[in-house]
C-alpha positions in Angstrom: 16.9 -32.1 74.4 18.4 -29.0 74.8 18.6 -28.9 78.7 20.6 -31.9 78.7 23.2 -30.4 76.2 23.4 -27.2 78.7 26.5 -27.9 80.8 25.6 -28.8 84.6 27.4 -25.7 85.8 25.0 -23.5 85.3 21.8 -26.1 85.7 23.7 -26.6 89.5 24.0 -22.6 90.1 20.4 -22.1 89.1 19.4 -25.8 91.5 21.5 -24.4 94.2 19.8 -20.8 94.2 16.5 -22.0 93.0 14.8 -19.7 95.8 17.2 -16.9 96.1 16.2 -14.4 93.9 19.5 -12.5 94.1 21.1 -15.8 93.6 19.0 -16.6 90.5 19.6 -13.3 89.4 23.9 -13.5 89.4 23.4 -17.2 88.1 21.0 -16.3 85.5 23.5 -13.9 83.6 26.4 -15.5 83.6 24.4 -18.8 82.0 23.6 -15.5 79.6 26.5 -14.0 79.2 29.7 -17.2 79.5 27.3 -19.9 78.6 25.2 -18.0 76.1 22.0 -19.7 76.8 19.5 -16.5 76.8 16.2 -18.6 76.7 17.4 -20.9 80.3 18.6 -17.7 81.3 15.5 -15.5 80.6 13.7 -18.1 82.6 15.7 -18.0 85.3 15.7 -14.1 85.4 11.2 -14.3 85.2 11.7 -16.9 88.0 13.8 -14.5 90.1 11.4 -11.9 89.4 8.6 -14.0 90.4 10.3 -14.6 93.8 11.0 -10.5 93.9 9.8 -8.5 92.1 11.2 -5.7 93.2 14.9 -6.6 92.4 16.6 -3.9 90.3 19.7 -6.1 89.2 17.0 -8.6 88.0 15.3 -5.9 85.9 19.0 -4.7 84.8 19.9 -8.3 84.0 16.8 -8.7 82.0 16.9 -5.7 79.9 20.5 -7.4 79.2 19.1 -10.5 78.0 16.4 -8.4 76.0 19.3 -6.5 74.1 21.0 -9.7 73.3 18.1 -11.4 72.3 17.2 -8.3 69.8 14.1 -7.3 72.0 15.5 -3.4 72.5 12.2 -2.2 73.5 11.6 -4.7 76.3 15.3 -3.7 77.3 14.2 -0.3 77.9 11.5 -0.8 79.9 13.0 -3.2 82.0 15.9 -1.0 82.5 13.3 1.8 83.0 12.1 -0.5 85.7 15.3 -1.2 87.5 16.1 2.4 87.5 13.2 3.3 88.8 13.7 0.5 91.9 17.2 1.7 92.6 17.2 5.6 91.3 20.8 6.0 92.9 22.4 3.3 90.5 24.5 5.3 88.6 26.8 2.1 87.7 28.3 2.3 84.1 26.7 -1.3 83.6 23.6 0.4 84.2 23.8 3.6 81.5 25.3 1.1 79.5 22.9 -1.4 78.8 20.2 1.4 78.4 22.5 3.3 75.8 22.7 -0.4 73.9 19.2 -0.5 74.4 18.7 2.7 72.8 21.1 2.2 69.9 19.4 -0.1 68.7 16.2 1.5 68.6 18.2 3.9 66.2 17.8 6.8 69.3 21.5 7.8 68.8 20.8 10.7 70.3 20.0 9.3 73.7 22.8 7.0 72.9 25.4 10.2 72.8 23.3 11.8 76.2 24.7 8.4 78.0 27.8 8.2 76.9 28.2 11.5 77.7 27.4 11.0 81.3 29.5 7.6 81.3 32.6 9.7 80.0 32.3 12.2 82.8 32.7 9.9 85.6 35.4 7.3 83.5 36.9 9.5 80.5 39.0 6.0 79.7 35.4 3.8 79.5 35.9 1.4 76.4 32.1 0.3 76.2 30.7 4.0 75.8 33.2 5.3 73.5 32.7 1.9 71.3 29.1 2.4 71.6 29.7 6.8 71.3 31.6 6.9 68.1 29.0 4.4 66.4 26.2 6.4 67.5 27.4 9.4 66.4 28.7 8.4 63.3 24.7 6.8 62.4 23.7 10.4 64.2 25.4 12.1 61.1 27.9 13.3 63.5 31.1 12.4 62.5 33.6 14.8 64.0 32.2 13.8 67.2 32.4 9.8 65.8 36.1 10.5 64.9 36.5 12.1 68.4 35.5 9.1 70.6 37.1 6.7 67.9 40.7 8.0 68.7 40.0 8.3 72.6 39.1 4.7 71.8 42.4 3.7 70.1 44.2 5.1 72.6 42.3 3.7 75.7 42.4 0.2 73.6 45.2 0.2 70.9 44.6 -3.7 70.3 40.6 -2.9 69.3 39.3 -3.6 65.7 35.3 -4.1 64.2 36.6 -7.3 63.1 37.0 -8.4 66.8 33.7 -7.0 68.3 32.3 -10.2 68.9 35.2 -10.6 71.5 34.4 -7.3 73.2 30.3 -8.2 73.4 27.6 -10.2 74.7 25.6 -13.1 73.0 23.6 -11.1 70.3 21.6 -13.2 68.4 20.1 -11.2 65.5 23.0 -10.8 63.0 22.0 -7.5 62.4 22.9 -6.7 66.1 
């Protein structure tokens, strides 16, 4: 059984906040992201949306989970959700999971619009130029690609493709 393999940190975290949405929430996506266990996760994050509906980090956290488990278009509309809920958001987490989102729905141009935005308020932002210089390099855009590639190696000299997995979530399609 697969719930008794799951370690009984996050089984406890989830037992502990099993009616705090907020709780459920924050408990919900690190099980996702440390423990990568999306589907315990994804039904923690329905169950804290059942208690609230109306929680934007549970809609942000979700549209996490959706990227990682290679539903990008779910993503976007519960990110479109959460943005909605809390308009005034404008965390880089936020921006950022929607510019995954979009990447991955091949809309590099969105993708670049974000990162754009992200860059403005952090120039030295390691997620959006990652995430930029891919973009535009699939957008045909590779003087902009080669631009946010050097801001990247010099915000983060020690970065290489070969070690992306260290710098990301729990993607499950290989393709992702």
């Amino acid at each position: 059984n697969a719930r008794l393999a799951r370690p009984p940190c996050g089984r406890q975290a989830v037992r502990i906040g099993r009616d705090d949405a907020v709780a459920l929430t924050y408990a919900a996506f690190a099980v996702a992201y440390v423990l990568r266990d999306l589907a315990f996760a994804e039904e923690q994050i329905k169950r804290a949306l059942m208690l609230n509906p109306n929680l934007a980090a549970a809609w942000n956290f979700s549209g996490w989970i959706h990227i990682w488990s290679g539903n990008a278009a779910e993503a976007v509309s519960d990110l479109s959700r959460a943005t909605r809920l809390d308009p005034l958001n404008e965390t880089p987490r936020m921006k950022n999971a929607l510019a995954h989102a979009y990447f991955f729905l091949d809309r590099h141009d969105d993708v670049l619009r974000l990162v754009e935005s992200q860059l403005q308020q952090n120039p030295a932002l390691p997620p959006p130029l990652r995430l930029g210089a891919a973009s535009a390099a699939f957008a045909g855009q590779l003087d902009v690609a080669q631009k946010l590639a050097s801001r990247l190696m010099r915000v983060d000299p020690a970065f290489r493709v070969s070690r992306l997995e260290d710098y990301l979530g729990p993607y499950r399609p290989a393709e992702f």
